[in-house]
N, C-alpha and C positions, 0 to 999 in steps of 0.2 A: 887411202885406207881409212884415215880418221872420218873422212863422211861417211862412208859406210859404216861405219862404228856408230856414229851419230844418228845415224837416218836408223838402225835398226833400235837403238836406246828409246830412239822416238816412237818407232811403230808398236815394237813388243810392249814396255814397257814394264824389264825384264827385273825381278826380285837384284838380280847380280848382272852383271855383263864381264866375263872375262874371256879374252881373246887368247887362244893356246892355239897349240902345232905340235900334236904328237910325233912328226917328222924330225921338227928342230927342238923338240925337248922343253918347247920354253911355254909356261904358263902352267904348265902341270902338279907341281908343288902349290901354287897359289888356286886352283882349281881343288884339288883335293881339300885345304883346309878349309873354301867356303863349302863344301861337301859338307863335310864331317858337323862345321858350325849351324847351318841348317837341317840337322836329322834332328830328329825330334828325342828323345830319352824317353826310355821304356824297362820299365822291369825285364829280367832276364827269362827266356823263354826255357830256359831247362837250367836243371841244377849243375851246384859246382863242377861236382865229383861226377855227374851223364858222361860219359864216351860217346854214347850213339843216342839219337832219335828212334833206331830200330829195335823191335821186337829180340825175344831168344828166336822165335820159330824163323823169323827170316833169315836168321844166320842158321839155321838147322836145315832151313831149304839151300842156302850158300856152300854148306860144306857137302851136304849128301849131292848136290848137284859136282860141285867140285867135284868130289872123290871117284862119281861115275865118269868126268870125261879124261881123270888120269887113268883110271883101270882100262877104260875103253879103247883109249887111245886116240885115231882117226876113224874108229869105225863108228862111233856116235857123232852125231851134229853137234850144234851147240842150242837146236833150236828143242833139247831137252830140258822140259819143265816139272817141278817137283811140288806137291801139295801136303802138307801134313794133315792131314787129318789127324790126328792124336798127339798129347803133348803134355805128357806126366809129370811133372818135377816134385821128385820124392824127396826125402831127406840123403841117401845114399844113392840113388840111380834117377836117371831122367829116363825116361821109354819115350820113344817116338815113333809113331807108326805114319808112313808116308807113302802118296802116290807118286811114278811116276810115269811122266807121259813121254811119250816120241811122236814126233812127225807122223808118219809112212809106218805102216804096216811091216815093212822088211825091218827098219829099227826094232822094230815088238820084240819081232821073232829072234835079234841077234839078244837081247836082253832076254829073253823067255828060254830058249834053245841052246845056243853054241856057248852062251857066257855064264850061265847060272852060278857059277864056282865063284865067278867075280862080282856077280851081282851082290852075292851073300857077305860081300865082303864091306 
């Protein structure tokens, strides 16, 4: 095992060489802290107090999407997509006015037709 340790230190001629075995556990801790010791430092890429990277409207397509496949139930896919088109944030009310699409033509018609009561909902 040591020549081969050898013979690759020679070839590569590698910044680190450490020999681990996520099988046997062993080398892993010493693998992680030449990690960490080689990453470079970098200002932070969002603030303290960020939650998310995302947007309000994509959590406004998250929920309206949600809320149609719990009212739906099984009779919608999942392969339903939502587009906001509009997106007001007033002092007292957000308005959101949103597209949504289905696959197949028969999904239209269950959202347009048989479920309108739920859709409004």
């Amino acid at each position: 095992m040591e020549e081969k340790v050898t013979l690759l230190k020679e070839k590569l001629n590698p910044v680190a060489f450490l020999p681990i075995s996520a099988t046997e556990n062993f080398g892993l801790n010493v693998l992680l802290k030449q990690l960490v010791n080689l990453l470079p430092e970098s200002p932070p890429y969002f603030e303290k107090d960020a939650l998310t990277d995302r947007n309000e409207r994509f959590f406004a397509t998250e929920i309206i999407r949600e809320q149609i496949l719990l009212s739906f139930k099984q009779e919608i896919p999942y392969s339903v997509e939502i587009a906001i088109e509009e997106f007001k944030d007033t002092k007292n009310l957000i308005t959101i006015r949103a597209d949504i699409y289905a696959a197949r033509e028969s999904q239209k018609q269950l959202f347009l037709v048989t479920k309108a009561n739920q859709l409004k909902k």
